[in-house]
Backbone as ProteinMPNN parsed JSONL, in Angstrom:
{"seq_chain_A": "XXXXXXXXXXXXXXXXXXXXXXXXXXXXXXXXXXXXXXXXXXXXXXXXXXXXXXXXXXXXXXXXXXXXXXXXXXXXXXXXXXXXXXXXXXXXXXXXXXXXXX", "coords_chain_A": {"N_chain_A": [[27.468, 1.576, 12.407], [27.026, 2.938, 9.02], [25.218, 5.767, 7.606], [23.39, 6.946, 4.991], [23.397, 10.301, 3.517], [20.53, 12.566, 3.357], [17.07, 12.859, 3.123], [15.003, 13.212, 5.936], [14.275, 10.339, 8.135], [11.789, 8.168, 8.696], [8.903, 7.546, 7.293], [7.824, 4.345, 6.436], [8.51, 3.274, 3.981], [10.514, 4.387, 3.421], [12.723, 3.734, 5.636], [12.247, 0.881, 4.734], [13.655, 1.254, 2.329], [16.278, 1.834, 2.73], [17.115, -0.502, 3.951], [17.279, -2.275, 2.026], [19.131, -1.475, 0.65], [21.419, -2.032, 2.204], [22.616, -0.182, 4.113], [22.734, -0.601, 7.24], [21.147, -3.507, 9.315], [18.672, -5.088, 8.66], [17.159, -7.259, 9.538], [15.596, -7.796, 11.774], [13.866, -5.964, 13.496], [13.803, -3.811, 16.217], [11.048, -3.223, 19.131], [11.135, -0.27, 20.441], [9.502, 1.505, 21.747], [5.798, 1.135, 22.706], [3.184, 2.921, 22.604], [-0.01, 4.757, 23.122], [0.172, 7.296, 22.721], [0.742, 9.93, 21.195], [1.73, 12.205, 20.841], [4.15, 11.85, 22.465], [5.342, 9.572, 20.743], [5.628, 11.02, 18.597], [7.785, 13.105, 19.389], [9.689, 11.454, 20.612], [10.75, 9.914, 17.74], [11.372, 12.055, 16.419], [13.492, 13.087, 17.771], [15.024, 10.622, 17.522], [15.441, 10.686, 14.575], [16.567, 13.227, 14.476], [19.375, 12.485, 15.058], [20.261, 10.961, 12.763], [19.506, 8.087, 13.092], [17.711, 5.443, 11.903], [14.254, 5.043, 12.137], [10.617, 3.411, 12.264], [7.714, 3.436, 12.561], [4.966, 1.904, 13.635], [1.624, 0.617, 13.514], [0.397, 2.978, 12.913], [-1.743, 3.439, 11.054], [-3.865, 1.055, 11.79], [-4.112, 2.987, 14.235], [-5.542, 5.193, 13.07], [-7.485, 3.824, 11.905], [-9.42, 2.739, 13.965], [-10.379, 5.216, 14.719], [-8.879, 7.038, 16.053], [-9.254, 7.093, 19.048], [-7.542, 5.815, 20.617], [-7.235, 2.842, 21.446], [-5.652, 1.045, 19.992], [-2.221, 0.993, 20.549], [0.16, 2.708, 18.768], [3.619, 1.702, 17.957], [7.36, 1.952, 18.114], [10.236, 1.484, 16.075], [13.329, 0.35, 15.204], [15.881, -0.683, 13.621], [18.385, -3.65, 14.231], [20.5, -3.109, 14.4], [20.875, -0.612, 15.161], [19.592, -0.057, 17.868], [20.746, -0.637, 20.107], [22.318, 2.271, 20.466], [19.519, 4.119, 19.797], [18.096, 2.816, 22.529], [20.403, 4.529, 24.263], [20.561, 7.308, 23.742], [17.859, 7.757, 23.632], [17.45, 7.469, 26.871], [19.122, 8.833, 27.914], [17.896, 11.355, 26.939], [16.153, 11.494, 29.238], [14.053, 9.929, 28.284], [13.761, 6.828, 29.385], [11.797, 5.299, 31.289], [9.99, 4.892, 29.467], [10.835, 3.263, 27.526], [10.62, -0.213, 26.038], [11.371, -3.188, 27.691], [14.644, -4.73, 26.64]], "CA_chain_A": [[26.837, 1.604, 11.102], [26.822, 4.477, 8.605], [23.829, 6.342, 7.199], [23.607, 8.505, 3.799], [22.741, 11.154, 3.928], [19.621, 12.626, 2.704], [15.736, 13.353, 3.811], [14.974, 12.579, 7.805], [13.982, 8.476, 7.86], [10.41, 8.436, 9.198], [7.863, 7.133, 6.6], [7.842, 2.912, 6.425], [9.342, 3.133, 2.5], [11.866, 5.334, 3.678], [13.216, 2.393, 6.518], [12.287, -0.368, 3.549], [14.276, 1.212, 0.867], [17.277, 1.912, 3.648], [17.46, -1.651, 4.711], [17.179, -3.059, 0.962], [19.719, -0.59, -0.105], [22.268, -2.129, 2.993], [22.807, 0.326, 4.902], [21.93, -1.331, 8.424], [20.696, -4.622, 9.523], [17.227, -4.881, 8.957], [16.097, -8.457, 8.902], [15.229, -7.716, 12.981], [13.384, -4.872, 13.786], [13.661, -3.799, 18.002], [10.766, -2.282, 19.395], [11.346, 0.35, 21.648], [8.322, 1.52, 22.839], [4.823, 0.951, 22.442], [2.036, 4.055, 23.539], [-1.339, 5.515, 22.477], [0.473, 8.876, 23.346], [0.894, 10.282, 19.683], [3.187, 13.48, 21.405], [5.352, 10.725, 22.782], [5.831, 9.131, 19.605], [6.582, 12.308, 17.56], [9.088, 13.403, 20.243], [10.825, 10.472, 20.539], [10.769, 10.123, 16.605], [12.222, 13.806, 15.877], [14.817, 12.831, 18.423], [15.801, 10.104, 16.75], [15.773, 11.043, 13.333], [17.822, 14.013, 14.543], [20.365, 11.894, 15.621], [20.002, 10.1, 12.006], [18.744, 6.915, 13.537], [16.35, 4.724, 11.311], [12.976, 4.894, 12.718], [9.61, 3.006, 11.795], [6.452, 3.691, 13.844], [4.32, 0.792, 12.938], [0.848, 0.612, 13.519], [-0.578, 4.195, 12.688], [-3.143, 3.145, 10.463], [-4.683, 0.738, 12.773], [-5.098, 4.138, 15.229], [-6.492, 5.973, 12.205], [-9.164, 3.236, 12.015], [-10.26, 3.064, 15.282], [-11.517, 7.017, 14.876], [-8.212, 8.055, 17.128], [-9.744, 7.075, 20.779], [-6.258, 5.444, 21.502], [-7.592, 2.245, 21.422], [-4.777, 0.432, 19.324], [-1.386, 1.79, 20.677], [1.832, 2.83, 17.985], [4.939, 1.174, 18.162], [8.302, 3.022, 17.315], [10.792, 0.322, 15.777], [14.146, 0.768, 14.93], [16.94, -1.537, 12.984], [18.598, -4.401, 15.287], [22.093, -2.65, 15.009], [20.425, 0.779, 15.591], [18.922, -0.662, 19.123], [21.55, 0.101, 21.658], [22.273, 3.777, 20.267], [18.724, 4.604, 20.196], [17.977, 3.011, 23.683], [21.179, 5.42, 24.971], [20.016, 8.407, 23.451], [17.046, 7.911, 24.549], [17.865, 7.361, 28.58], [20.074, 10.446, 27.859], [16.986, 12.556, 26.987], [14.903, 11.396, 29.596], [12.538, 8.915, 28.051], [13.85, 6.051, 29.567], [10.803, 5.204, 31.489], [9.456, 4.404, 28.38], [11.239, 2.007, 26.89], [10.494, -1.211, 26.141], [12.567, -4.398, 27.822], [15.477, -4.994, 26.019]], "C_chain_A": [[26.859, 3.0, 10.504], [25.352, 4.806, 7.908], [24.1, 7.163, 6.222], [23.033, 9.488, 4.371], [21.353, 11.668, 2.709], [18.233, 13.127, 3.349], [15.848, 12.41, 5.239], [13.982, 11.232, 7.239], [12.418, 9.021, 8.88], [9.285, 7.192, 8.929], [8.653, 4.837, 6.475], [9.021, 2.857, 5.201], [10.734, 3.217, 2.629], [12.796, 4.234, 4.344], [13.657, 1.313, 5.316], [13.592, 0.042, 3.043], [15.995, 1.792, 1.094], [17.771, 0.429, 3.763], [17.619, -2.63, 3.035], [18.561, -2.477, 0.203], [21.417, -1.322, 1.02], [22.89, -1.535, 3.925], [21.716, 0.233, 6.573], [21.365, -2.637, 8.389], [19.399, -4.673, 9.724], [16.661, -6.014, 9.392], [15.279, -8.312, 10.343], [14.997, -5.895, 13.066], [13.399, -4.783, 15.634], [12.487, -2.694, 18.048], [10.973, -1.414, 20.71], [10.205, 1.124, 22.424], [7.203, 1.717, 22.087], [3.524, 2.447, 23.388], [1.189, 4.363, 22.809], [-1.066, 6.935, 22.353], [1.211, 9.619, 22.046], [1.869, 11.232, 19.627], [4.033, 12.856, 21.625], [6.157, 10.611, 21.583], [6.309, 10.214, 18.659], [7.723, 13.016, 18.043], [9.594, 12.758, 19.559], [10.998, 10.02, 18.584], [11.966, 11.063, 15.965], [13.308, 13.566, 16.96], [15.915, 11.911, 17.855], [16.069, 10.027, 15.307], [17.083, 12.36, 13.106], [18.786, 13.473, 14.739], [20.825, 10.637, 13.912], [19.726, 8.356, 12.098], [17.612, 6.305, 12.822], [15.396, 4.638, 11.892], [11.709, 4.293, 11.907], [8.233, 3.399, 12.981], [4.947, 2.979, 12.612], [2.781, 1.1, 13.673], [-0.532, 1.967, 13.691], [-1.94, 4.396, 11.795], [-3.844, 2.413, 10.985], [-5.395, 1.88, 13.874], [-5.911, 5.25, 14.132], [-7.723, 5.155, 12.093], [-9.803, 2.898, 12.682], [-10.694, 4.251, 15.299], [-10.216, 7.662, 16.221], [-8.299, 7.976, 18.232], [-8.582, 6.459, 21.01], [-6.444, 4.058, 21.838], [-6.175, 1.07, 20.866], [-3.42, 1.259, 19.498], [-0.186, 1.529, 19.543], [3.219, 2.006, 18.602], [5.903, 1.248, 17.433], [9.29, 1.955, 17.127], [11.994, 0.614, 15.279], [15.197, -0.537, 14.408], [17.549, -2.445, 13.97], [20.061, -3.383, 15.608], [21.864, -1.467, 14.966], [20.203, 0.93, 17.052], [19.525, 0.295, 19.884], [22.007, 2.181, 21.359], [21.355, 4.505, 20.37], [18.68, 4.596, 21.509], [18.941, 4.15, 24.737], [20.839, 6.68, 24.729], [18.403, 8.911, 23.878], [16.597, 7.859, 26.517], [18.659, 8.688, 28.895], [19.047, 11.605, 28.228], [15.948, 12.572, 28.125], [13.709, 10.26, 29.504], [12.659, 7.177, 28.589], [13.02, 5.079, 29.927], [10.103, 4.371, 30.152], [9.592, 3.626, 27.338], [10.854, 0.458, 27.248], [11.159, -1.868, 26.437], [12.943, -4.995, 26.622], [15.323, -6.441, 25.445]], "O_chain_A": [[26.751, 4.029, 11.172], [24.499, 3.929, 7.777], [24.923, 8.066, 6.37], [22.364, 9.573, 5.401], [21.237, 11.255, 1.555], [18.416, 13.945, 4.25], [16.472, 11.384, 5.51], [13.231, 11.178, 6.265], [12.226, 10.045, 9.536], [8.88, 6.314, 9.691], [9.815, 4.431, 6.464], [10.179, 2.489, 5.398], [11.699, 2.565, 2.23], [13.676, 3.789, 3.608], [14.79, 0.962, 4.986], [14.583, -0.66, 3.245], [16.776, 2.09, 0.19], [18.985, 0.268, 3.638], [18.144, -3.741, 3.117], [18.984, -3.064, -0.793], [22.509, -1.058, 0.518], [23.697, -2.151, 4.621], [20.623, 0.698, 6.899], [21.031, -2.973, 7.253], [18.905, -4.361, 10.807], [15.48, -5.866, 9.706], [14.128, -8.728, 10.215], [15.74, -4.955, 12.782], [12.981, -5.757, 16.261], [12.551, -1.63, 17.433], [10.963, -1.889, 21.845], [10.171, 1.248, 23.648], [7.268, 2.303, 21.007], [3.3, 2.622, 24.586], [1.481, 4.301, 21.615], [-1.917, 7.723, 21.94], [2.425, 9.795, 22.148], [2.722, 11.293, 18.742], [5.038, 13.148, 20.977], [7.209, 11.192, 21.316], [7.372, 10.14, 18.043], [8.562, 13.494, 17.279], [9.969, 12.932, 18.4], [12.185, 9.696, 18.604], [12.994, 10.851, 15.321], [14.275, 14.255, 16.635], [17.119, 12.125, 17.71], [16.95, 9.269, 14.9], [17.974, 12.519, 12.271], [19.623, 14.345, 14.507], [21.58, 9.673, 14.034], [19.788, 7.593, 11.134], [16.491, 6.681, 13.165], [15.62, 3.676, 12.627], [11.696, 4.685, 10.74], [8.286, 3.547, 14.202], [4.36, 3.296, 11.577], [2.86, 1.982, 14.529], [-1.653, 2.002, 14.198], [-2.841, 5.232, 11.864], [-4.981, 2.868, 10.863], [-6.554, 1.882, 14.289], [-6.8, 6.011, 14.516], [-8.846, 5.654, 12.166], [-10.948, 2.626, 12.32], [-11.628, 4.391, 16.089], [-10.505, 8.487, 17.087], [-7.521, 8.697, 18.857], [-8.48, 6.593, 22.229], [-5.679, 3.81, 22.77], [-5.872, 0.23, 21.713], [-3.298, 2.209, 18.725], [0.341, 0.427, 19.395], [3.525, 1.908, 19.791], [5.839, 0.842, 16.273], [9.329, 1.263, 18.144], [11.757, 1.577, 14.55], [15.089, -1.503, 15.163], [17.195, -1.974, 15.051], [20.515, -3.043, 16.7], [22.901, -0.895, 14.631], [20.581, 1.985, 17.562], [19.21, 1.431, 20.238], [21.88, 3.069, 22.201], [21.594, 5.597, 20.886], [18.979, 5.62, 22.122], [18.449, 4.593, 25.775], [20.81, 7.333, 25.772], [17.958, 9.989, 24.272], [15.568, 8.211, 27.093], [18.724, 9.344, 29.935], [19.076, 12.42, 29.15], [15.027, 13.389, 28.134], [12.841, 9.884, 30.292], [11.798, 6.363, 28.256], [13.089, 4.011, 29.318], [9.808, 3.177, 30.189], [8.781, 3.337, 26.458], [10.788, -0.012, 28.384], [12.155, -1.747, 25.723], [12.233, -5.556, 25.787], [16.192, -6.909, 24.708]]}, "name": "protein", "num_of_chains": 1, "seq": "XXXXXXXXXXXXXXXXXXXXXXXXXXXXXXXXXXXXXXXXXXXXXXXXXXXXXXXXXXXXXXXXXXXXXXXXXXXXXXXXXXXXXXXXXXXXXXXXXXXXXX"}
């Protein structure tokens, strides 16, 4: 798949207005891992945005309204035909461990 270029993918809109626009297969979202571990998630994030990889990290306003205790864990989500490139890049760096079954 190709990617424009442009600002690092991150924010929900940003994903949306990627996947509406055709670039990538959105209608399936994969998640790849689920944690309360907020360092985790911004790693692995800034890893894959460096790598221009679509990223979503879904449920951050649920841990903003719990008051932050970690209570409701994030989950980092990525395009279906993004999947296997993230999961490799990520086993590359290390974070394998932490992936969610395929």
């Amino acid at each position: 798949p190709t990617f424009p270029s442009g600002p690092k993918m991150h924010r929900t809109q940003d994903v949306a207005s990627q996947c509406r626009h055709g670039h990538g297969e959105c209608d399936t979202m994969h998640e790849l891992i689920r944690t309360s571990d907020v360092v985790l998630i911004d790693v692995v994030r800034g890893l894959l945005e460096s790598e221009r990889i679509p990223v979503l990290v879904a449920d951050g306003q649920m841990s903003a309204l719990e008051g932050g205790i970690g209570a409701f864990p994030r989950r980092l989500l990525v395009p279906s035909d993004w999947s296997d490139r993230a999961r490799r890049l990520l086993t590359e760096a290390g974070f394998g461990g932490e992936l969610r079954d395929a």
